[in-house]
Steps between C-alpha positions, in 0.01 A plus 500: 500500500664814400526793784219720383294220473553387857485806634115544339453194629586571832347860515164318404551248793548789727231648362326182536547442884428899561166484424468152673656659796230776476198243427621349852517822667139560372416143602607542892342913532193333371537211746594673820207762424254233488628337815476812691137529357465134634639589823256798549231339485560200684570768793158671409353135537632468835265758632221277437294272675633132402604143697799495659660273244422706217625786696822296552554402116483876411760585739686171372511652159644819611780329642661624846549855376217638549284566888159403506 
């Protein structure tokens, strides 16, 4: 492969995994938005009447981070 070539080559590879790089990026903002979202509302939930183990499996999928 002669020089210029390879060095298309590679510019379109960079070029390649930049905008993968960015399509990930998008991927986790998206993500961690939605979990927040998820999050919220679970807390809202919480202020409802429910059974205890309902109760429990909300604060379950909040994980220990979070006071109830």
């Amino acid at each position: 492969m002669s020089g210029m070539k390879q060095a298309h080559y590679w510019e379109r590879q960079e070029d390649r995994w930049h905008q993968q790089y960015l399509l990930a990026e998008r991927l986790c903002d998206t993500l961690e938005q939605r979990i927040y979202e998820l999050e919220q509302i679970i807390i809202q939930a919480d202020t409802y009447p429910m059974s205890a183990e309902l109760r429990q499996h909300l604060k379950k999928a909040l994980g220990g981070n979070h006071a109830g």
